[in-house]
C-alpha positions, 0 to 999 in steps of 0.5 A: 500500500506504501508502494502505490500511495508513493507512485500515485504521489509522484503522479499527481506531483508531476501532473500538478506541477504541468497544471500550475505552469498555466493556473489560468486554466483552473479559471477557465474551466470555471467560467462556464458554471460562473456565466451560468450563475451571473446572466442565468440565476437572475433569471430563475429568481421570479420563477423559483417559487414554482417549484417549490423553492426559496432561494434561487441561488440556493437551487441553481449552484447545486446543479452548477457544481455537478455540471462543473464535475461533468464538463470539466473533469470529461475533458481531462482525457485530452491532456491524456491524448498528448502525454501519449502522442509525446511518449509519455505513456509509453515510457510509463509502460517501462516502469514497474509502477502500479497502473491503478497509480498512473490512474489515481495520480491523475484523477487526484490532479483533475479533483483537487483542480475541481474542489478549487473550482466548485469553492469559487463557485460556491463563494459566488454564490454566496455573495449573490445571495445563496443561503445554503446549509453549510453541512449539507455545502460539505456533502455536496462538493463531496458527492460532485468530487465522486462524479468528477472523479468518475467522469475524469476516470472515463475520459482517460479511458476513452482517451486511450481507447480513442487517442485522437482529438478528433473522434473523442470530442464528438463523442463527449458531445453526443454525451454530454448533450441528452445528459445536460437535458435530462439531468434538470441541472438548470430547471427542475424535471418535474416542470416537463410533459410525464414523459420527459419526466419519466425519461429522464428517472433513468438519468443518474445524473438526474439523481445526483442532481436532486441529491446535492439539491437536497443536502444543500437545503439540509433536507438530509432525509430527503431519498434524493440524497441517498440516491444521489449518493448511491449513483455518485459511489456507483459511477466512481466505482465503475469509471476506475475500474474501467480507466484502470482496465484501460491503462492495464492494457495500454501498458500491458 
């Protein structure tokens, strides 16, 4: 266990190291859940108590933040794509390291960049109003570091399974399309046709949605927070396994 904390440090060291050269990159990955926040919310304010909200901030920013783990942490497999055009894969494939360390190292980078983003995000919202539970804010970005982490461990691994730009991308977008829309990140299910409603009840993300929703009103009874927590433990679980595959048969 010693052995494979130290080489997923020396992973996450080097992996940091490159992300610190250009920090305005944490800002930039942040930028579309702020824009969200700043010209979106204003407009939620005259329509949330429709569904049966208080606080317009306080129901948005939890959406915001599981679409920051989504959209920012699927991207993460394109710096994969050039470590491997540049060798770097390759020459990994002749250390003895454990490659569940290669994985883990990354994912460490793409999560602490992400815990950086969802805190700024949080500190926005906050100053325009939000009046979350703070233990429920504690539970939240715990379950969006989960879908981060699953969602940058599924993005190495299509990276490596697809090692080029130019098909990765469109897949990403035939993804992240129907997930965006199905999830309610921006409005809630329930204001759809049944059908939409019943459609997107096989959405995890839907799930997760809800549940950090839940946890950030304080509603920890809720169900929605412990399906939430369920998808958010599940998708981990599977993105790992399958991005720890991959890197095993890359480096077999």
């Amino acid at each position: 266990m010693s052995t494979f904390l130290r080489e997923t440090y020396i992973v996450f060291r080097r992996q940091l190291r490159m992300n610190l050269r250009n920090p305005a990159w944490v800002i930039i990955g942040a930028l579309q859940p702020i824009l969200y926040l700043l010209l979106f919310g204003p407009l939620l304010k005259p329509l949330v108590a429709q569904f049966g909200a208080t606080n317009a901030y306080t129901f948005l920013v939890p959406g915001l933040l599981v679409q920051l783990g989504m959209f920012g942490a699927f991207f993460a497999g394109f710096g994969l794509i050039a470590e491997w055009r540049e060798g770097v894969v390759e020459a990994e494939r002749v250390t003895p390291a454990s490659r569940t360390a290669l994985l883990m190292g990354r994912l460490m980078r793409d999560l602490l960049q992400l815990l950086v983003q969802a805190l700024i995000l949080i500190g926005l919202g906050t100053a325009m109003g939000m009046r979350p539970s703070w233990g429920g804010v504690v539970a939240g970005v715990g379950i969006t570091v989960l879908v981060g982490g699953a969602c940058a461990a599924a993005s190495n691994a299509l990276a490596l399974t697809t090692k080029s730009e130019d098909v990765m991308a469109p897949v990403i977008n035939m993804v992240m399309m129907p997930v965006l829309l199905l999830s309610g990140i921006m409005l809630p299910m329930t204001l759809g046709p049944a059908w939409l409603e019943r459609l997107s009840d096989f959405m995890p993300f839907r799930w997760i949605v809800d549940g950090v929703r839940s946890s950030f009103a304080g509603d920890f009874a809720a169900s929605g927070v412990m399906w939430g927590t369920t998808w958010a433990f599940a998708l981990f679980a599977l993105a790992v396994w399958w991005g720890t595959a991959t890197f095993r048969k890359e480096n077999a």
